[in-house]
Structures are given as structure tokens and as C-alpha cells.
N, C-alpha and C positions, 0 to 999 in steps of 0.2 A: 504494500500500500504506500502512495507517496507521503508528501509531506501533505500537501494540499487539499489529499482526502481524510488527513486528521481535523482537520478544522482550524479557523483561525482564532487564537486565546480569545478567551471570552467568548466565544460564541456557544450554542446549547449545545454544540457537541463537544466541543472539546469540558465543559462541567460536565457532560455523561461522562465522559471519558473518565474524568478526574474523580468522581464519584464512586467509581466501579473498583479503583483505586482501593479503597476504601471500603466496601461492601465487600470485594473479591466475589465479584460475581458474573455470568457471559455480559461482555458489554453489550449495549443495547444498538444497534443498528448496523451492527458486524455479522455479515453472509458466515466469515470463517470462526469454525468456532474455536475453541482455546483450546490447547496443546494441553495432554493429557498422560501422567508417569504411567509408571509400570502397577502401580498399586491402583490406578483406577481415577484417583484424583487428579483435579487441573494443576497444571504448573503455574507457578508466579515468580515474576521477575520483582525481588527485591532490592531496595537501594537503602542503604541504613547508615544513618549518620557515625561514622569513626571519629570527627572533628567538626568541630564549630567553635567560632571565638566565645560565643554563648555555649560554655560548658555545662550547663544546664539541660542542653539540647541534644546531647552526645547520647546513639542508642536509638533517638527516632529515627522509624523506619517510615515508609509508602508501598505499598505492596500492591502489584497488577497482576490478574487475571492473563497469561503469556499467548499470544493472538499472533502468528506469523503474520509477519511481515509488515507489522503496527510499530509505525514511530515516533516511539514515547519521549517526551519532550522532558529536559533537564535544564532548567534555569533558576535564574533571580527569584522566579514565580511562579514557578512551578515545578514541584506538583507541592501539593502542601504533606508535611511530617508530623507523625504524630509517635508520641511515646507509647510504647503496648499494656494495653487494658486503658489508654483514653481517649478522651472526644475531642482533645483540644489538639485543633491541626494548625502548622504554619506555614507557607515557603520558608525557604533559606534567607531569605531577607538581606542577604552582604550586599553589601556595596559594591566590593569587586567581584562579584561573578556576573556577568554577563545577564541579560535582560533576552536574549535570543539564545533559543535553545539549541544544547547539545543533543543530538538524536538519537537514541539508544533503539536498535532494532531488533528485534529475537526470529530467528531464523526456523525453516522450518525443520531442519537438521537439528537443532537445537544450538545451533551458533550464536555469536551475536554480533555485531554491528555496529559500531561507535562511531560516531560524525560526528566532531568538535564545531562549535558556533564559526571558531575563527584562529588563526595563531598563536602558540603561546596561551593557552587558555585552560587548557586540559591535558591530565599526562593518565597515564594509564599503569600500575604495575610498575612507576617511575621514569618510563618513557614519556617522553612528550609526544602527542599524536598531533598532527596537522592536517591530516585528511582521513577520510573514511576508513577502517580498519578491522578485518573481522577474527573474531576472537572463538573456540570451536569450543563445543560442548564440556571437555575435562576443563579447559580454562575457566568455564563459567562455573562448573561445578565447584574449583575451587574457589572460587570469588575473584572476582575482579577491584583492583583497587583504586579507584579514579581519584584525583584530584584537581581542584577548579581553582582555576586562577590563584593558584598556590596557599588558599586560607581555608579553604572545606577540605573533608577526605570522606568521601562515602564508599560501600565495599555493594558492588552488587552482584547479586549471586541466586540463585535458582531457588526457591521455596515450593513445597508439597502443601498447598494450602487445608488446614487442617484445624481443629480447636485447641487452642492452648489447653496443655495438663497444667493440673495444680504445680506451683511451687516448692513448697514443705519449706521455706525459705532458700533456698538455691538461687544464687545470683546469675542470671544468664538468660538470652534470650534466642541463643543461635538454633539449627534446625538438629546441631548433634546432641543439643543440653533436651532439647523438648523431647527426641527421641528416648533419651534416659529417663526423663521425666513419666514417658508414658511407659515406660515399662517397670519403675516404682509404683504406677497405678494398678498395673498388670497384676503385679504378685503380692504387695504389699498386705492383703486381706487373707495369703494362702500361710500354709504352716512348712510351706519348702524350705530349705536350707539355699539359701541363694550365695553366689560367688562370684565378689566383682572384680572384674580386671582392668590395665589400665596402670600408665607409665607411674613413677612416683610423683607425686605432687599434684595429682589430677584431681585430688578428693573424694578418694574414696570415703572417708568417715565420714563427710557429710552427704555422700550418699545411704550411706547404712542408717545413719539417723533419720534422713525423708524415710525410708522402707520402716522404719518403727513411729515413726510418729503417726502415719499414715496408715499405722494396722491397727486391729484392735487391742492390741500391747499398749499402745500410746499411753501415758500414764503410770504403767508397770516398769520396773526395775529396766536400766540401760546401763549394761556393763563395757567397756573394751580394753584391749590390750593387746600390745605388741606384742607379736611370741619371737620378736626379733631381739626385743628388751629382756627376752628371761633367757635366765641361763639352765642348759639342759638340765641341769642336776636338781631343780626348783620348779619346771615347767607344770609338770604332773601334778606339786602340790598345788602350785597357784589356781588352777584351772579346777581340780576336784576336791580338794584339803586332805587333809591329813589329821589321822588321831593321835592324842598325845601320847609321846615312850615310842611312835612308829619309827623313828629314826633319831642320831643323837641329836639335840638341840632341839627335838620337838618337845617342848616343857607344859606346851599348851593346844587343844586341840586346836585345826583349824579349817575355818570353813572357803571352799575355795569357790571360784567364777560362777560353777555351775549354781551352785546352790545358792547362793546370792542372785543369782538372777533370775530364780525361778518365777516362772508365770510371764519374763520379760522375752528381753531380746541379750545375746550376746553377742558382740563384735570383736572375730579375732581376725588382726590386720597381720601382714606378713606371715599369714598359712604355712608358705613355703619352709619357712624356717622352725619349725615342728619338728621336735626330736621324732624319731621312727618308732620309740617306744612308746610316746605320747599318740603320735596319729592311730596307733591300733587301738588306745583306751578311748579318742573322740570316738573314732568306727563306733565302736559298741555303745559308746552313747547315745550316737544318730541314730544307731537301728534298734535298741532296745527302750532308750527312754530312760536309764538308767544311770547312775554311776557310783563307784565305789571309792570310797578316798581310802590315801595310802594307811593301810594299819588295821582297817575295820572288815571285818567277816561279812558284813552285809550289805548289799546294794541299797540306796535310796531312787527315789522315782523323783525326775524330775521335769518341770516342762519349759525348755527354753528354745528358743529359735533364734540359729545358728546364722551368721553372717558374717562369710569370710573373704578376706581382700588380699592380690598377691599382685606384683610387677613383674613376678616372675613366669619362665615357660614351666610349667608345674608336667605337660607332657613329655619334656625334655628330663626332668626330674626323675618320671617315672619310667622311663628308659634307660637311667642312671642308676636305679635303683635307691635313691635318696628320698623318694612318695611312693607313697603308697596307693595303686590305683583304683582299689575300693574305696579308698575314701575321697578321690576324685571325684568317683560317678557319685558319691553322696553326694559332697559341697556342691555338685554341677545342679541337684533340683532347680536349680533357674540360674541364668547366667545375664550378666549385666556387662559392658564394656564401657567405659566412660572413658570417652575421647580426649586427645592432647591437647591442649590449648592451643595448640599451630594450627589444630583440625579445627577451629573454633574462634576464627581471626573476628569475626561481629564479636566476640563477649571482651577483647581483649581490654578496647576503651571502658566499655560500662563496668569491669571487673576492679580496673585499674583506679577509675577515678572513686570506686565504691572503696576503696585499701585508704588511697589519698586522702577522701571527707571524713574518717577515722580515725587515721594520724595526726591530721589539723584539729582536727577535735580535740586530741590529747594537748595539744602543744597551743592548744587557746589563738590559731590564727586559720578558723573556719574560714574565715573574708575571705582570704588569697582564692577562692572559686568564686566568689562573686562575678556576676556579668560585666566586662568591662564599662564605665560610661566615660561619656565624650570621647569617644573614639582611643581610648586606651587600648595599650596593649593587653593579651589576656597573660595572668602570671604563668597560664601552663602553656605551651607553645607549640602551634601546629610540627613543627618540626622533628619537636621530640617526639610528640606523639606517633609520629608517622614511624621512626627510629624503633620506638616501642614495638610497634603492628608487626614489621618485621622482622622483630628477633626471634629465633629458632623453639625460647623458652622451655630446655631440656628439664630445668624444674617446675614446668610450668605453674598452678596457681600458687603454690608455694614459694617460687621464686618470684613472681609478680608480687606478692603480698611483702615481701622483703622489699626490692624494687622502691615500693609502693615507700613505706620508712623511709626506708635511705635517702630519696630525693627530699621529702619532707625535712628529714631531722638535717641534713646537710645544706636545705635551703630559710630553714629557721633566723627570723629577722631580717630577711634578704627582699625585695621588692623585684627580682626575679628570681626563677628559679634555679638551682647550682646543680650542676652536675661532676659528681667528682670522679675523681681518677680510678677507683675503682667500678664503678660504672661505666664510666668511658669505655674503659677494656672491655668489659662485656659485649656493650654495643657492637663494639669493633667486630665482635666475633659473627654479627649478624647478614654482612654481607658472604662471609662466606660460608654460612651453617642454612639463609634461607633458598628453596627450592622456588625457582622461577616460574610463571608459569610456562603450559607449554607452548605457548606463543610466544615465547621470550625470543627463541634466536630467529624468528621471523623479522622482529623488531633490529635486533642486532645486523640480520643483515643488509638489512636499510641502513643502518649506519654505516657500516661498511665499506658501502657503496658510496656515503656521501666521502666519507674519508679518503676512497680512492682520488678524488680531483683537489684533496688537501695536495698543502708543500710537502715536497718530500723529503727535505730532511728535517719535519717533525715527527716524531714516534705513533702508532697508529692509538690513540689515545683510547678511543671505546673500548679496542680490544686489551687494555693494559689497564686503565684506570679505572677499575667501578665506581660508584655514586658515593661512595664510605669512605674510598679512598681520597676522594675528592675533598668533599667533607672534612677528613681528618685536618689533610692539607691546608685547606685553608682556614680553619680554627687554631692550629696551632703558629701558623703567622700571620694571622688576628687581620686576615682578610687579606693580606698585603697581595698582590697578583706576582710580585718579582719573586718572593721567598716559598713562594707556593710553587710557582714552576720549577723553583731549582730543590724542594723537597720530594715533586714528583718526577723528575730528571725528564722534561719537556720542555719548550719554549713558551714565553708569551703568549704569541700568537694561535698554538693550539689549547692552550689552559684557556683562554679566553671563548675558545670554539666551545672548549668542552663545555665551560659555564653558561652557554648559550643554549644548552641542551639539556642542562640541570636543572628537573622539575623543583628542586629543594633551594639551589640560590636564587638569589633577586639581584639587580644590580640597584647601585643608589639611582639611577636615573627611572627604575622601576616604582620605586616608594613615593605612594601618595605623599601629595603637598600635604595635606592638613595632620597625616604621620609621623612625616618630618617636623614639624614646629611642636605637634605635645612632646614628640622625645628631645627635640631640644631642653622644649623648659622643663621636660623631668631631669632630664641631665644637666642642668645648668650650664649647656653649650660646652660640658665636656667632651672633647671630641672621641678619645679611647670609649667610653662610655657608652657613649653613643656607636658608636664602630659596634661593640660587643653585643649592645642589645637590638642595633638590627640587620646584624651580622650582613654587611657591607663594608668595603673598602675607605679607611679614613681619605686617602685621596678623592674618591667620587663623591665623597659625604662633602669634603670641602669646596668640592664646584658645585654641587647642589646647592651650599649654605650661600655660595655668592653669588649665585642666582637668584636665591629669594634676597635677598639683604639688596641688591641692586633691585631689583621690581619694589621692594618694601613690603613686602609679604612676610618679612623675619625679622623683630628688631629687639635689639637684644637688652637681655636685661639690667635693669640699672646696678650699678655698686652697691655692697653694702655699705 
């Protein structure tokens, strides 16, 4: 479908249009009907806010009904976003994004189709696009990550339109969390021994608490414990007790896991690491209802349900002969996988700034999220954010929630935010731990190509320099262009290409005028100051500065 048979804004089709958004339902006056998965339901092309200067906003989504060959219009003003479970919708409202829309088309392959309004406007996955572009089904599947005129960052990507599952308190909103979600609804009310898996720091334990709050347990006893914490010779007791004189030092009976949690739920994390003597005494727990602690003649009966967590291959285990594969097939009565945070790039913002408003909390400077006014900078910084989206997150929510601190406690008192040296590092590790997608070297070799009609004896820059690299470079000589090129052993003249290509830098001749004069008077016409906070070249800040100071548009402040 063209552009001209979407309608022109404001007219009653394109509010159908915009409506249906919203509803997720067949648009109204469309012959084609909506693209449909494998499980039956319509597809929806999601766009979800990753970044907005209004931090507040981070997490709203617009959700469409996926209509081949319908294109969907991305601007200033449309389409409006809304946060999940409200009513209250908005456009993007910036300033500098564009008033004329980017095109997003869904193919009937299941491709997609990007047309940027105009140059320099829109970069995609860190490219900048300049003309039409199409992106194939695994691409979309993993999300696409647009950003507009270098201050929004939206992630869009493929939705099964479907009813949100309860929460249980679970922060997240992405298609892999809601899947988790429905299947804590699933089994939540059965008496199965469930087994969740899932890299370390994904959260398991607060999956196991949705599974018991959400059953009829809620209420009754909530045990857990590492069995990575107990040491073999202790495990047995901790978990079934022990009678007093059963062993030396046992001066006092003692009652163990089971039996404290009877009528509830118990949580054992790290399965794996289960002495081989212990896994045969759980076996006969699971299957008889039973157990007997160390010392005592007689079983007790007890009613607990079982919920255990491993990052480990426990089938690899039991090839090894280190598990026990009866008691696999027990723990497996339901099985739960809970996705990496990299699988899960929509929760990274709303996860992140949820760590953030917690930390600020403690440290009594909640404000620093406030919405910027009068055109203020915001104190967290598209840039970072974007830094963030792409790190590998091998700890993920566990190391996000550190993350989360450290910028906090290391930006304490500061009117921007600090990033420190050990952070940095990390970051650093993100360009080359994150997986492209698979349209990446289609992009590359458009570069390639343009690099071919570069000067030849400058180095072939795309192929050598990535975007981190870049980045590094010119943060650590605080913008300068000459000490940049000679830290990434290139010329002038190609560092200045590459930064022309750099969805991430801006040059000072890019920085709105009325930008430039609040950070002046924040920085009291410190020039270094000003360089750092909006990370441009003090040379180009000072032709700017004498540009406005000649027009009179900049006039400086009086002595004290």
C-alpha cells in the first residue's frame, strides 16, 4: 500500500488507523487482512519507548495490528504512546524529531521496511539509514533499535497480540517476561514440583515467589536456600533435621527445611549442586510425601511443594554421573525457562530506571528523574542509555541492579551523571560481546562501498573502528579531533568521515541554539565544562559561542 493510501494526518483514516493502534484490532477499511503466527493469533508491530528526555515516558509502547504492506507512520505526532494497563496516550512531543514521518512497512515475508523522513534523522541498530532499507524477519524478531534524530531510542519488534498475565510483582513488560508470566499462571494452582532454568542472575527466586504467591500456599510458610551455600556434610541436616546425640555436636534436636515448610512452598536454588547422597533422600520425599531426619526411626509426613532453580546442564550432569536422573524426571513436573536479559532488550530501560528510582531514594536525591524544564538537559543521558541496551549483560538483572548503584552512588551530588572507571570497562566490553543483527553486514557493506572512493592512504575506518571505539577515543581526548585521530592511528580527515556517520556524536554546529545558551549559563561559560557535558569539540563550541555573541543571541554574564 503507498503512502497516499494511508491517508493524510488528520484525516478519518488515518484516526482509524491510529485507533486500531490501540484497540489491536482488523483495521477498519483494509481489503488485507492482518498477518497471522503460528499459534493462530494476529501479529503486531510494536515500537516501545527505550529513551525519552521525559524519563517518565521510558517503557511506553503503540502497538499495531501487522497489515502487509501498510505504512505506518513514525513522527513528532504520531502515533500517540501509552504506558501498559493505561489510557493516557501521547506522541513523542520533541522538538527535534521530525514532524514528517519515518515509514515503517511490515512485509509480507515478514520483513520490514524503514524509510527515514530525510538525512541524518534516523539510524537503525547504530547505522544511520538515509534511504529505504529492509530488515528480514530474524532481524525483527530480535528487535530493531531505531533512533530519531539522536534524542528518542525506540526498539521495534514483533508482538503475538494476547492478554497480559498477572504480574505477582515482576518488573517487565517484554513478550519473553509475559510468556513466563503465563506459564506461572499455568501451574501455579497444580501441586507439581516445577524446575526453572535460566542463566545466573535472570531471577529465578522471584520467579519461584510469583509460583507461590499465586497458588493456594500464598500465605503459608516460604522457605529457600542455596544448596550451593551448604556444605555436603550439613546439607541433609539443613533440609530434613536431625535428632539430638544423631551425630557429634548434635546437642539439640533439629528441625530442618522440610518440616518448617510444611503446608508451604520450598525453594531450592542451585539443584545442581546437591550432594548425590542428598538427591536420593529428596527422590523419596517427592515420591512418598515423606521424610526422615538424621537419627530418628520414623518417617514424618509432610506437604511441601518443591521449587527448584539451576544455571546449570543438569542433563550433562547426569551423563557425568554427578545427578541423579530420577530425580530429574521429578523436579521436571513443569518446566519454566526464564530468558536472558539480552533476550529481553524492551525491559532493559524500564528495569534499569526501576534499580535507579530506589537508589535515589536511599540517597534523598529522587529529583535527579524529574522531567527536565526549560529545555534542560535530562540528568540520565540518551547516550548512556543507548550504551546500556547494548551490553551483553552476562549477569544480567543482577548485574543491572549493581549497574543500577554504582552510577547512583558514584554520581551523588553531581548535576550530571559520573561514570566511573570501572564501569567504563565494562561498557567497553559491549561492543564486542553484543551480537549484530542479521542485517548488520548488509549495512557494512554499504559502507564499504562508500569507503572505497575515500583517500587512500587513510585506513579503511568502518572496517577497523567500531562505534565504542570511536566513542572511547574521543572521550578520553575530551573531544579534541587531532588527539583522537592519532589515539585511533587514522587521519583527520577520515575520523571526521567516521563522525559523520556516528549515530551517537553530534557536532557543535548540530546543537540547538537555545541548548547552547542554558549550558552556557549552567556552566558559567566554562568552556571544559561545557565540552564535557555536551560532548563536542571545545574548538567548534568556540565558533559557535562567537557566532551567537556576534548576532547577540549570547551575552555573557556579568562579574561577580
Amino acid at each position: 500500500m503507498t503512502e497516499g493510501a494511508r491517508g493524510e494526518p488528520g484525516s478519518s483514516a488515518e484516526r482509524s488507523f491510529w485507533e486500531s493502534w490501540h484497540q489491536v484490532e482488523t483495521l477498519n477499511g483494509l481489503e488485507t487482512p492482518p498477518a497471522r503466527c503460528a499459534s493462530g493469533g494476529p501479529h503486531g508491530l510494536r515500537f516501545t519507548l527505550l529513551y525519552h528526555p521525559d524519563l517518565r515516558r521510558v517503557g511506553a509502547r503503540a502497538t499495531a495490528v501487522a497489515v502487509p504492506g501498510y505504512a505506518v507512520p513514525l513522527s513528532r505526532l504520531e502515533p500517540d504512546f501509552a504506558q501498559p494497563r493505561s489510557h493516557e496516550r501521547a506522541p513523542l512531543c520533541d522538538p527535534h524529531v521530525s514532524r514528517k514521518p519515518h515509514l515503517v512497512t511490515w512485509g509480507a515475508d515478514e520483513s520490514l521496511t524503514i524509510t527515514p523522513a530525510g538525512r541524518g534523522q534516523l539510524s537503525v541498530e547504530g547505522e544511520p539509514i538515509d534511504d529505504a532499507h529492509r530488515f528480514s524477519a530474524e532481524a525483527l524478531r530480535a528487535g530493531l533499535i531505531l533512533q530519531l534524530s539522536k534524542k528518542i531510542v525506540i526498539l521495534v519488534h514483533v508482538v503475538t497480540t494476547a492478554p497480559p498475565a498477572p504480574r505477582h510483582g515482576l518488573v517487565g513488560e517484554s513478550d519473553a517476561l509475559e510468556e513466563v508470566l503465563r506459564s506461572v499462571a499455568r501451574v501455579a494452582d497444580l501441586q507439581v514440583p516445577v524446575l526453572l532454568r535460566g542463566e545466573t542472575g535472570v531471577g529465578k527466586e522471584r520467579v519461584a515467589q510469583a509460583i507461590h504467591q499465586a497458588s493456594p500456599r500464598a500465605g503459608r510458610p516460604w522457605l529457600a536456600v542455596n544448596m550451593a551455600a551448604l556444605a555436603p556434610t550439613t546439607a541433609a541436616s539443613e533440609l530434613f533435621g536431625h535428632a539430638k546425640g544423631s551425630f557429634t555436636g548434635a546437642h539439640h534436636r533439629h528441625v530442618g527445611l522440610f518440616e518448617r515448610a510444611h503446608g508451604g512452598t520450598l525453594f531450592l536454588d542451585e539443584i545442581g549442586d546437591m550432594p548425590m547422597d542428598v538427591q536420593a533422600m529428596l527422590l523419596r520425599a517427592l515420591e512418598t510425601g515423606t521424610i526422615r531426619p538424621l537419627g530418628e526411626g520414623e518417617e514424618r509426613a509432610v506437604d511441601v511443594r518443591i521449587i527448584a532453580a539451576t544455571d546449570a546442564d543438569l542433563e550433562q550432569a547426569v551423563e557425568q554421573g554427578r545427578f541423579r536422573a530420577p530425580l530429574l524426571h521429578r523436579l521436571q513436573g513443569y518446566t519454566i525457562t526464564i530468558p536472558s536479559l539480552r533476550q529481553s532488550r524492551e525491559d532493559i530501560p524500564r528495569l534499569l530506571l526501576h534499580f535507579v528510582r530506589e537508589e535515589l531514594a536511599r540517597v534523598g536525591e529522587l529529583s535527579r528523574l524529574e522531567p527536565p524544564v526549560d529545555g534542560a538537559l535530562p540528568w540520565f543521558p540518551r547516550s548512556l542509555m543507548v550504551r546500556l541496551i547494548q551490553h551483553g549483560w552476562p549477569g544480567n538483572v543482577r548485574q543491572l541492579r549493581n549497574v543500577a548503584r554504582q552510577l547512583v552512588i558514584s554520581s551523588r551530588g553531581s548535576d550530571v551523571i559520573v561514570i566511573d572507571e570501572s564501569l567504563e570497562r565494562m561498557l567497553e566490553q559491549a561492543g564486542r560481546t553484543a551480537r549484530p543483527p542479521s542485517d548488520a553486514p548488509r549495512l557494512a557493506e554499504r559502507r564499504d562501498a562508500d569507503a572505497s572512493t575515500a583517500d587512500p592512504a587513510d585506513p579503511p575506518m568502518d572496517r577497523e573502528v567500531d562505534e565504542d571505539a570511536l566513542l572511547r577515543a574521543l572521550r578520553q581526548s575530551h573531544w579534541s579531533i587531532g588527539p583522537a585521530a592519532a589515539t585511533l592511528g587514522v587521519s583527520r580527515t577520515a575520523l571526521y568521515r567516521r563522525i559523520e556517520r556516528s549515530p551517537h556524536v553530534r557536532k557543535a554546529a548540530d546543537i540547538p541554539e537555545d541548548e547552547l545558551v542554558r549550558c552556557h549559563e549552567a556552566c558559567g561559560g566554562d568552556l571544559d565544562a561545557m565540552s564535557a557535558r555536551l560532548e563536542v569539540s571545545k574548538r567548534g563550541l568556540t565558533l559557535r559561542l562567537r557566532e551567537l555573541r556576534r548576532s547577540g543571541r549570547l551575552r555573557e554574564s556579568p562579574p561577580d
